[in-house]
C-alpha positions in Angstrom: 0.0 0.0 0.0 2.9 2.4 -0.9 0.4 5.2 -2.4 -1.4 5.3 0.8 1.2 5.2 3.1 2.7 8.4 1.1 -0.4 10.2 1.4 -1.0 9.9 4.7 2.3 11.2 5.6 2.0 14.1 3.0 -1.7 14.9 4.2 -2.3 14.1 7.8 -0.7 17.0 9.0 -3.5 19.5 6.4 -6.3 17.6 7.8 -8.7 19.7 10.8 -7.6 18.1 14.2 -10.5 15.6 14.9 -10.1 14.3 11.5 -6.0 13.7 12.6 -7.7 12.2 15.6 -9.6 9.7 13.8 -6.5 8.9 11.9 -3.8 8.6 14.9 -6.6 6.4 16.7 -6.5 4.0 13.7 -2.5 4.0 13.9 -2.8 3.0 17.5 -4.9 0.1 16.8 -3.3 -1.2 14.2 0.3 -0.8 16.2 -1.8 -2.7 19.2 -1.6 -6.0 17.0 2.4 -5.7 16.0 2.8 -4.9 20.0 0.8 -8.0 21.7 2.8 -9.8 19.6 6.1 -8.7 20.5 4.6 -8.9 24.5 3.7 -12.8 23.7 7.4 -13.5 22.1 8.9 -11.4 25.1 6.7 -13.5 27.5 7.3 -16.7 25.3 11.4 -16.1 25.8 11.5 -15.1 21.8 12.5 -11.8 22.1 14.5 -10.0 25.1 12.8 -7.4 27.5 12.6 -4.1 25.3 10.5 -1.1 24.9 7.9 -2.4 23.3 6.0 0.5 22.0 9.7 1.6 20.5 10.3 -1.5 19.2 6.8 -1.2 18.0 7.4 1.9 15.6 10.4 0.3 14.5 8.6 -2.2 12.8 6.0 0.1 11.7 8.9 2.8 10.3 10.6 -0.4 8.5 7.6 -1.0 7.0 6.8 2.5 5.8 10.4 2.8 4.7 9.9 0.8 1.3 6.6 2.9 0.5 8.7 6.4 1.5 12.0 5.4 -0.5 10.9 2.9 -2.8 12.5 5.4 -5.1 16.0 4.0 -4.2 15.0 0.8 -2.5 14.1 -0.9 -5.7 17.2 0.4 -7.7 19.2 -2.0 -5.1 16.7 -4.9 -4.2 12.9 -6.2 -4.6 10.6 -5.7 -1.6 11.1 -9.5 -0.7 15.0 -8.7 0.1 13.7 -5.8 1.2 11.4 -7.4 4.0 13.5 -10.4 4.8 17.0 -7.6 5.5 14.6 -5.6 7.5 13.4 -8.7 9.6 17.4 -9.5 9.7 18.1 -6.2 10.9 15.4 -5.6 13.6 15.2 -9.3 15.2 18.9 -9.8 15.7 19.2 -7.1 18.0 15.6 -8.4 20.2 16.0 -12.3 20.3 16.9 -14.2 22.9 19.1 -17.9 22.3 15.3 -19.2 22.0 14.4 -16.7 19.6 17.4 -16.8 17.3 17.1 -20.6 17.3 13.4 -20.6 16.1 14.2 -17.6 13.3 14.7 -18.6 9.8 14.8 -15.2 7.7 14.7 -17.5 4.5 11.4 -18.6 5.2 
């Protein structure tokens, strides 16, 4: 949803304050399922105690990244690579020895 992603980042910030509201309420909910997910692998011994509304925003900025910089991105990669370096990147840095040993980037 690259189109979208781009305009909601070029027109949020134009739109009247309840209608940002609606918006940022959306954002919140949608983050809600990416963060009691991390909780679960953080309770499950997957991932290592972090911030998880950080971490949170980490994932949801990696994602946005390919719809804001596509531009480049796909001089140097398809969105596939793109994904499974950006999984790389961001799990190695959380997982526990559990964690690492269950994650297979190929896959």
């Amino acid at each position: 949803m690259r189109a979208a992603t781009v305009l909601a980042y070029r027109s949020t910030k134009s739109l009247p304050k309840h209608k940002r509201e609606v918006i940022q309420k959306k954002e919140l909910a949608t983050n809600t399922m990416i963060s009691d997910v991390v909780r679960e692998c953080i309770e499950g011994g997957y991932i290592r105690d972090v911030e998880v509304d950080v971490f949170t925003y980490q994932i949801v900025m990696t994602a946005h990244g390919w719809a804001l910089k596509s531009w480049y991105f796909k001089t140097v990669c398809t969105i596939d690579e793109y994904v499974r370096s950006s999984t790389d990147i961001l799990l190695r840095g959380v997982l526990t020895k559990r964690g690492a040993a269950e994650f297979n980037p190929g896959s």
